[in-house]
PANUMAR-477119 format. One record per residue: residue in one letter; x, y, z of N, C-alpha, C, O in turn. Coordinates in steps of 0.05 Angstrom, whole numbers, padded with zeros to 5 digits, always signed. Last residue first. Example, Ala and Ser with C-alpha at 12.3 -4.5 7.8 and 13.67 -1.06 7.14 Angstrom:
PANUMAR-477119
S+00257-00045+00142+00273-00021+00143+00258+00001+00157+00268+00023+00161/A+00264-00114+00156+00246-00090+00156+00264-00066+00156+00285-00066+00169/
This chain:
PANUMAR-477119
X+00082+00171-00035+00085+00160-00059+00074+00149-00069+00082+00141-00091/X+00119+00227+00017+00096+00199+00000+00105+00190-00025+00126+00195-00036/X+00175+00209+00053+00158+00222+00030+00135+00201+00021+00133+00177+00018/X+00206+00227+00109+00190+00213+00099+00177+00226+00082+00167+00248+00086/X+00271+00233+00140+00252+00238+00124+00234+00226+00108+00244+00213+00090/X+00321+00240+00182+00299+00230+00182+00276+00240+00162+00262+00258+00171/X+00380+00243+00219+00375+00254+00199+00348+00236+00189+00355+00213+00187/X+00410+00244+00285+00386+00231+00270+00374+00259+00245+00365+00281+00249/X+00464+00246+00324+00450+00257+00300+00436+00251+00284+00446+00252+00262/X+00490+00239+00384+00480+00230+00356+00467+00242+00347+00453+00255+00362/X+00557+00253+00433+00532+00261+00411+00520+00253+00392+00534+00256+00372/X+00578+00226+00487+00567+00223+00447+00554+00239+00454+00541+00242+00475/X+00614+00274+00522+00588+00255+00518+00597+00249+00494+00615+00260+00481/X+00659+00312+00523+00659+00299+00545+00636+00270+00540+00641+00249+00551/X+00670+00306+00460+00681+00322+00480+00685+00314+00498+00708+00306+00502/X+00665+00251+00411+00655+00266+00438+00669+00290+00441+00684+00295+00422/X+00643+00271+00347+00661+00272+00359+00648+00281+00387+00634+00301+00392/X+00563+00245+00331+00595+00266+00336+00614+00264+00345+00609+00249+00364/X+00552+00202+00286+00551+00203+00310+00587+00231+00309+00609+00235+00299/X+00492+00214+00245+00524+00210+00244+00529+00214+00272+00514+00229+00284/X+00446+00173+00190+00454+00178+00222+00484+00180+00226+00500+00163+00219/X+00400+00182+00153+00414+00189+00158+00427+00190+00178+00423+00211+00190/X+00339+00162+00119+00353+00168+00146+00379+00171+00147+00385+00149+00137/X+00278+00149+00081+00306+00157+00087+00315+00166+00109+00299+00179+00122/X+00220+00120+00054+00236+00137+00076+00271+00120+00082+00281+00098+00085/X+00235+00112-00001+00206+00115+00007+00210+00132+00028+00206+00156+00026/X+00275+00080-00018+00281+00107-00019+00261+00112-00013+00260+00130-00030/X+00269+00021-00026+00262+00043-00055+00268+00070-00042+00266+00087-00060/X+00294+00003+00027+00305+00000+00000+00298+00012-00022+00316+00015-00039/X+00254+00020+00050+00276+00030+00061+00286+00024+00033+00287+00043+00017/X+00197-00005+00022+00205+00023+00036+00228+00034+00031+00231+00051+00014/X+00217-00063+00041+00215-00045+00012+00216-00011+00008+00231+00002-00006/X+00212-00058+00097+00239-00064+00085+00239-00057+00043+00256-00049+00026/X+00157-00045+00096+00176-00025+00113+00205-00033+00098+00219-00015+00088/X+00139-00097+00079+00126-00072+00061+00147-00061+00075+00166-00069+00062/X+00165-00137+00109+00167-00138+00075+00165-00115+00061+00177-00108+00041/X+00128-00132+00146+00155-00125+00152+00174-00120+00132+00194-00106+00133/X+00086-00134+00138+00084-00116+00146+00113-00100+00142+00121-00077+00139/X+00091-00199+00128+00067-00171+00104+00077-00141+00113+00076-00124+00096/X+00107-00213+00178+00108-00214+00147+00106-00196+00127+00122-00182+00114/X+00105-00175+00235+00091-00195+00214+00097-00196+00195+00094-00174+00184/X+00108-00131+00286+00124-00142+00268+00110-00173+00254+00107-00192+00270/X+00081-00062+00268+00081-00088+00285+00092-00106+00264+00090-00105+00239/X+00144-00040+00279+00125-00055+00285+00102-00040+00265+00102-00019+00252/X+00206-00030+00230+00194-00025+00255+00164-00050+00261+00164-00072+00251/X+00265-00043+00199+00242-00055+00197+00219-00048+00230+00221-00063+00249/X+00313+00013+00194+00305-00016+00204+00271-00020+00207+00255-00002+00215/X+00355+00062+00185+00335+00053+00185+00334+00020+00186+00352+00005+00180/X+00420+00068+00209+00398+00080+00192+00377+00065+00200+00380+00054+00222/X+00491+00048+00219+00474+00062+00222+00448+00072+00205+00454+00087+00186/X+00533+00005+00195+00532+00036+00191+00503+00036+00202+00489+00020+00190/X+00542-00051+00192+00572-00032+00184+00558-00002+00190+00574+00016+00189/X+00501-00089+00197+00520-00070+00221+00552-00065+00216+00574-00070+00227/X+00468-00058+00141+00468-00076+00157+00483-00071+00182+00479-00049+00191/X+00459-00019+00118+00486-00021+00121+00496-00040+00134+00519-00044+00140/X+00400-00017+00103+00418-00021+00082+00445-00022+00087+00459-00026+00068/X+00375-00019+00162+00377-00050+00135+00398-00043+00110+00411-00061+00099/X+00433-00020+00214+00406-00010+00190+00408-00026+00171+00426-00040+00162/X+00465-00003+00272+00454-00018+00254+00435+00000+00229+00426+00023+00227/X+00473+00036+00306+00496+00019+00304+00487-00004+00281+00503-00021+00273/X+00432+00069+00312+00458+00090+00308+00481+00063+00298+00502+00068+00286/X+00366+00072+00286+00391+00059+00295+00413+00062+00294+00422+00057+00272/X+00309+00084+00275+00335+00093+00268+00346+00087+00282+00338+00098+00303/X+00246+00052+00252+00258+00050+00274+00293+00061+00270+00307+00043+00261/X+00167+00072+00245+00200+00073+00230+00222+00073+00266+00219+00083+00288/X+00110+00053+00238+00120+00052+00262+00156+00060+00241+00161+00045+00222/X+00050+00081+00210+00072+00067+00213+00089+00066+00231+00083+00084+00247/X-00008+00085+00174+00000+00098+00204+00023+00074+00213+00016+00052+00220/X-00024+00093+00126-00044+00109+00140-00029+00112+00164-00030+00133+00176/X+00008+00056+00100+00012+00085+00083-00006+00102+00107-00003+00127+00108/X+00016+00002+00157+00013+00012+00118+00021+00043+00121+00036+00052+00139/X+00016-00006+00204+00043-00015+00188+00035-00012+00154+00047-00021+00135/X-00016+00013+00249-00025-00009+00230-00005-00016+00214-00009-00039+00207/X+00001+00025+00308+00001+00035+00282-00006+00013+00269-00002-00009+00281/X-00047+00036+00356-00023+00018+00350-00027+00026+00324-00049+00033+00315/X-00071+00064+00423-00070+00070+00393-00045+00055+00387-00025+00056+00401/X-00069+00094+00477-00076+00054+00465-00076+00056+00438-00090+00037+00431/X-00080+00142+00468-00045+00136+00484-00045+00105+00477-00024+00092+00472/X-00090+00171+00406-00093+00167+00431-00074+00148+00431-00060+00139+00414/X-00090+00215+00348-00082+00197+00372-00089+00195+00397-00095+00215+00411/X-00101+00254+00285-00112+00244+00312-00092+00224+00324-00075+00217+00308/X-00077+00239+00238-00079+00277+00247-00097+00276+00279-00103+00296+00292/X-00073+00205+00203-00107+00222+00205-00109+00248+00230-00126+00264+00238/X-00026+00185+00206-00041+00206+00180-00068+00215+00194-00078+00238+00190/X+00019+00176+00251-00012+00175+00236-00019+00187+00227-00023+00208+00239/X+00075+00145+00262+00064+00165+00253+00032+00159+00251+00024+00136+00249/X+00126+00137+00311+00107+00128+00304+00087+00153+00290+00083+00175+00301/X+00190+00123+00310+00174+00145+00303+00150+00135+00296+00149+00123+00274/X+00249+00120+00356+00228+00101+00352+00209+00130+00331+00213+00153+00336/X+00320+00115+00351+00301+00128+00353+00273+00120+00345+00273+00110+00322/X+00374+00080+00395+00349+00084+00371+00329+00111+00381+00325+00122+00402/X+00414+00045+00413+00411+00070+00416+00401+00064+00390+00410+00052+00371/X+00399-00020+00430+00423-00010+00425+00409+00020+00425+00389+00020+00440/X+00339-00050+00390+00368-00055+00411+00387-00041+00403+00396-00042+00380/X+00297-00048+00364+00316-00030+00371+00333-00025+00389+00340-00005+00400/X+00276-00094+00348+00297-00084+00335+00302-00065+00339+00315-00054+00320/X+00266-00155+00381+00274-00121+00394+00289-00109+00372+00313-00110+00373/X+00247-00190+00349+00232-00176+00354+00232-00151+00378+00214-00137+00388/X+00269-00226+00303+00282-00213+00318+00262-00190+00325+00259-00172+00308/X+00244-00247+00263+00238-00271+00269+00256-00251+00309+00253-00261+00331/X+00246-00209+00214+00241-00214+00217+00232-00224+00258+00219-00211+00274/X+00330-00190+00227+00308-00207+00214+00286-00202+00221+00288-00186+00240/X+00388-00175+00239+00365-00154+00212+00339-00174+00199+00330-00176+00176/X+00404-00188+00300+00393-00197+00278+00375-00178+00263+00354-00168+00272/X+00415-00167+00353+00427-00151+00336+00418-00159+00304+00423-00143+00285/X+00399-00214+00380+00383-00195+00380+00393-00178+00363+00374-00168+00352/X+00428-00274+00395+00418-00265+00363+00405-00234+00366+00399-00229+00343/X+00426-00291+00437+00449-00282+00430+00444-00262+00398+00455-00243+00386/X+00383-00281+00483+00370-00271+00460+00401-00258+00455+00408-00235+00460/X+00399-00319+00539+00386-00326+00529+00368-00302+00497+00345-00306+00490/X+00429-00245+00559+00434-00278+00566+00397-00282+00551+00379-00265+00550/X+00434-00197+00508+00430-00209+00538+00433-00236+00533+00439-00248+00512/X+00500-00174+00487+00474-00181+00478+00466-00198+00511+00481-00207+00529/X+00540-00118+00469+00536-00137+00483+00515-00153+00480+00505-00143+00460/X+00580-00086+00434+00551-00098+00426+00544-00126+00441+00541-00148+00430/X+00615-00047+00481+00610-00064+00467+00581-00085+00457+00566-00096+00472/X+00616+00025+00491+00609-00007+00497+00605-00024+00483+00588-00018+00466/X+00621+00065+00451+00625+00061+00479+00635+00037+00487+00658+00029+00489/X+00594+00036+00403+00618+00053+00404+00625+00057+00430+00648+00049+00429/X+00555-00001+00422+00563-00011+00402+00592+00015+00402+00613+00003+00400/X+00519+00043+00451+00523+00018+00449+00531+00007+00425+00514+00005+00406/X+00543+00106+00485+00529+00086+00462+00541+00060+00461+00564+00054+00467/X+00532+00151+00534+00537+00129+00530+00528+00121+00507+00504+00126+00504/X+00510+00197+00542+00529+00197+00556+00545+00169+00547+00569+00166+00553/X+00480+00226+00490+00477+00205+00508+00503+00202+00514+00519+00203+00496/X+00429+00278+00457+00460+00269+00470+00462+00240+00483+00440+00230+00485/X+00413+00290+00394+00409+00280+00423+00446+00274+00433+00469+00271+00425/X+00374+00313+00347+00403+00318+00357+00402+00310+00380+00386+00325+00393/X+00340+00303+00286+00338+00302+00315+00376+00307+00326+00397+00305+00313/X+00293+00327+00236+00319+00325+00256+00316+00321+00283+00300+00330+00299/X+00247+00305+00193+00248+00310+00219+00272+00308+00221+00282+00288+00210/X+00194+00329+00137+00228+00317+00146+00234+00322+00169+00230+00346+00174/X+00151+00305+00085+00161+00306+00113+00186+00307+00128+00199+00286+00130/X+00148+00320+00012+00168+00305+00042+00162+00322+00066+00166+00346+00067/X+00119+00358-00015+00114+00334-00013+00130+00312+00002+00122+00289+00002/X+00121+00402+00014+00095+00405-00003+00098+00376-00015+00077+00368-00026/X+00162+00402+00054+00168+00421+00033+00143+00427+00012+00141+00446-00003/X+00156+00409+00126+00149+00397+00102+00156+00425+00068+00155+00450+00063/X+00193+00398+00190+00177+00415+00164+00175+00393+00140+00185+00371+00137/X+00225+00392+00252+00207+00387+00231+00195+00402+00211+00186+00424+00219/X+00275+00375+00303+00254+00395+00284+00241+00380+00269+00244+00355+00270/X+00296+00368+00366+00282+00358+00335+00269+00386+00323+00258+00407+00331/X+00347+00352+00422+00325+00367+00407+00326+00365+00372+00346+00363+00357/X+00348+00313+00481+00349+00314+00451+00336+00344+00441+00318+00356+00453/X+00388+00279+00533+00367+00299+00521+00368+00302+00491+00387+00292+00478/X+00422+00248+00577+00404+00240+00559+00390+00268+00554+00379+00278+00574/X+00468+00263+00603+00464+00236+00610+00446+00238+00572+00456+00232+00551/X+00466+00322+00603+00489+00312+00588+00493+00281+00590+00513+00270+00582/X+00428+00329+00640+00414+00330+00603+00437+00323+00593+00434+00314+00570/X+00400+00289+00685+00417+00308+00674+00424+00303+00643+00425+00283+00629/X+00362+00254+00701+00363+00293+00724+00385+00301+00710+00396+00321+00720/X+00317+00208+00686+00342+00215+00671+00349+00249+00692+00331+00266+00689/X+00293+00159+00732+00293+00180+00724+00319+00193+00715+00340+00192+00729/X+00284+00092+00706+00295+00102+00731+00291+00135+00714+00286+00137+00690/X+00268+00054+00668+00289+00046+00680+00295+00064+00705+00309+00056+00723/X+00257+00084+00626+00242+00062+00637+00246+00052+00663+00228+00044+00677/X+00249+00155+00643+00262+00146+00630+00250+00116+00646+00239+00117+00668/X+00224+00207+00635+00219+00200+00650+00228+00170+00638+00211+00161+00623/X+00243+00281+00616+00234+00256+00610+00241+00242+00634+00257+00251+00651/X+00265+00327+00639+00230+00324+00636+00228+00301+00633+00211+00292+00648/X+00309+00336+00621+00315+00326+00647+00278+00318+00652+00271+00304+00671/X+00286+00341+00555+00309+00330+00568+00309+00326+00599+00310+00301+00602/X+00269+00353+00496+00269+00336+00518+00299+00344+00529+00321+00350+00520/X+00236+00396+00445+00262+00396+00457+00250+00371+00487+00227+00372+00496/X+00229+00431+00377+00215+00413+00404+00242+00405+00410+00263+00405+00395/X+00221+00476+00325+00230+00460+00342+00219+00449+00359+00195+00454+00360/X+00183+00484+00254+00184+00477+00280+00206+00468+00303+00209+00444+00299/X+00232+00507+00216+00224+00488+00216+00210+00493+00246+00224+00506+00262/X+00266+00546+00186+00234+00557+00173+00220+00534+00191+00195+00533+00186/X+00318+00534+00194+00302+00560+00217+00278+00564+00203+00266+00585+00208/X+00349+00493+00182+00320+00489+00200+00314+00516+00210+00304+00520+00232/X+00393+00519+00168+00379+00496+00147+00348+00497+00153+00329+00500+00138/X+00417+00554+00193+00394+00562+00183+00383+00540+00167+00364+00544+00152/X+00471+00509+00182+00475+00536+00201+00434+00549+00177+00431+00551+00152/X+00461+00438+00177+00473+00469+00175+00456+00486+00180+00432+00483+00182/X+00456+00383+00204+00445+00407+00214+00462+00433+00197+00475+00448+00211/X+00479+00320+00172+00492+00347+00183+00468+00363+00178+00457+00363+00156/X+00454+00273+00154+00472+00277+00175+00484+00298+00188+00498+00297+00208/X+00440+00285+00094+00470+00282+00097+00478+00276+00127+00502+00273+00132/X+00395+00316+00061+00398+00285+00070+00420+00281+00081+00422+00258+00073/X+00386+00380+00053+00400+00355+00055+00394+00329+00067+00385+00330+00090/X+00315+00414+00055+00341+00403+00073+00351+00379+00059+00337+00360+00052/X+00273+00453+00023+00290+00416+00024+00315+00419+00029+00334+00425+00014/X+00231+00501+00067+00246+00495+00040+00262+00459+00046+00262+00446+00067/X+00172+00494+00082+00193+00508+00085+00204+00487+00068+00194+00467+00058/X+00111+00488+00117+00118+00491+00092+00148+00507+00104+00151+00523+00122/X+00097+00476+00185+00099+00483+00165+00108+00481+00137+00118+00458+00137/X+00068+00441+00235+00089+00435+00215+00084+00452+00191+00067+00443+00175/X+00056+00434+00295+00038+00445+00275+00064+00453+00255+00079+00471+00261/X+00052+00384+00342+00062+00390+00325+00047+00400+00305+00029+00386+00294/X+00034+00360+00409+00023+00369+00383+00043+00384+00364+00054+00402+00377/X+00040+00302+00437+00054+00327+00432+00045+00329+00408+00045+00313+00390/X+00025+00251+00484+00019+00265+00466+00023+00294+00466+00015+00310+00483/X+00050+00236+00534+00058+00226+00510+00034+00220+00493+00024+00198+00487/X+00089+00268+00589+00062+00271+00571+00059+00255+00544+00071+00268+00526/X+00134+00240+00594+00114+00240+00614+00084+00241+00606+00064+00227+00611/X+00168+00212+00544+00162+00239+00552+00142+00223+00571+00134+00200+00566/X+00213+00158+00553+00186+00163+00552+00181+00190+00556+00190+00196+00577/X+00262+00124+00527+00266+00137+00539+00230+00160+00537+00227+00176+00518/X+00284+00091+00492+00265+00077+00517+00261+00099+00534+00255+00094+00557/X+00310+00121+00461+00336+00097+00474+00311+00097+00505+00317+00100+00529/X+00254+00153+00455+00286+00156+00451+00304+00140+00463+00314+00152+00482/X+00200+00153+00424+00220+00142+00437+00244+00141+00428+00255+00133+00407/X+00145+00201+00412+00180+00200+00406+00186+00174+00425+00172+00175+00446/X+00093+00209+00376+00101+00196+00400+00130+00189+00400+00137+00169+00386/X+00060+00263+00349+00075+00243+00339+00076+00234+00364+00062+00246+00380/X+00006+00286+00295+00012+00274+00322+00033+00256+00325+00033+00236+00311/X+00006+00342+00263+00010+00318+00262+00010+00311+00291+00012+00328+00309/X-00012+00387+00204-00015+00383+00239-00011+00355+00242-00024+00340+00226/X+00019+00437+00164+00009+00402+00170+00002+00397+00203+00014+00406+00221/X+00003+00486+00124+00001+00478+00154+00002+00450+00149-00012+00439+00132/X-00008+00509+00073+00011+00519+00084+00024+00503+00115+00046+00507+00125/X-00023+00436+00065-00032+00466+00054-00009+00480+00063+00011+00466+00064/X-00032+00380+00040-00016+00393+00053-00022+00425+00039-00024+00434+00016/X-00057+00318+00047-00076+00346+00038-00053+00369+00052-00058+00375+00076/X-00019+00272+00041-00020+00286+00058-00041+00306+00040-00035+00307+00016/X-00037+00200+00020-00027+00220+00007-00039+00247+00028-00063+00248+00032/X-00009+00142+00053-00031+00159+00042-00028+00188+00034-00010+00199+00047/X+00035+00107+00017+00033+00125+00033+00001+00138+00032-00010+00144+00010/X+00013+00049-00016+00030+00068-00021+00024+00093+00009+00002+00090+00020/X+00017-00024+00000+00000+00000+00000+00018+00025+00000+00037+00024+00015/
């Protein structure tokens, strides 16, 4: 099934739900009113006014993380943009994390799931490791029990700093999201491979933290 096609006027209004390395806003629904603005690079790199026609949004000591509460933004915070040009969607993200898996630390895997780093199917944490989760819906509504259906109306996309289907685990990008089924997982991996949605991910020279860089764009079709 092809994207559903956006009625895009000067305004897009969207609903999105961010997960960041499991990492939960408190409130989790955020309204986004997305303008028209000009076509940003694909490249992994933020230049200087690229995003100043774009909405921002920002996390950080606010989130409420699975595992315990995040109280410092050089541990975990992010900030994103978004706009549309009149037929791509395109979102940045810039996050920090004091830690990554797979460049920090080693691509460890838990006891009993040696295989989880698997580009399959049949592997049903695929976002093990430092990810960005994006769940979308066209109809411009959500609620908090709401599950994407995995067509053109409402999808789940998964960005991965240490993996992706086209670089497999030499490089970073995109990966087969939920819900995970056949049919579903076939259509998302065709996706990624026709260039349908694109991603981009470069990790910064630390200072004191990583820094990652989620480059993110979805077009219809």
């Amino acid at each position: 099934m092809p994207f559903r096609k956006f009625q895009i006027l000067e305004a897009l209004i969207l609903i999105f739900t961010f997960k960041v390395a499991n990492i939960l806003a408190q409130t989790s629904e955020r309204k986004l009113e997305i303008w028209k603005g000009s076509t940003p690079i694909i490249n992994g790199v933020i230049a200087e006014n690229e995003y100043s026609d774009a909405v921002s949004f920002q996390f950080d000591r606010n989130w409420h993380e699975e595992y315990g509460t995040v109280t410092d933004p050089l541990e975990y915070s992010l900030k994103g943009w978004a706009k549309h040009d009149g037929t791509s969607l395109f979102l940045a993200f810039d996050v920090t994390d004091s830690i990554l898996y797979g460049f920090d630390i080693s691509r460890w895997t838990p006891d009993g799931n040696p295989n989880i780093n698997d580009l399959t199917l049949q592997n049903d944490v695929p976002f093990w490791g430092d990810a960005i989760e994006i769940f979308l819906y066209t109809s411009n509504t959500f609620t908090s029990k709401q599950e994407v259906a995995g067509n053109g109306y409402s999808w789940n996309s998964i960005c991965n700093t240490h993996k992706s289907r086209l670089g497999q685990l030499n490089y970073g990008g995109l990966i087969e999201g939920y819900p995970r089924d056949q049919t579903t997982w076939n259509r998302y991996k065709n996706w990624i491979e026709n260039g349908n949605i694109e991603a981009k991910v470069r990790i910064k020279d630390p200072p004191k933290t990583r820094h990652l860089f989620y480059f993110s764009v979805y077009r219809r079709v």
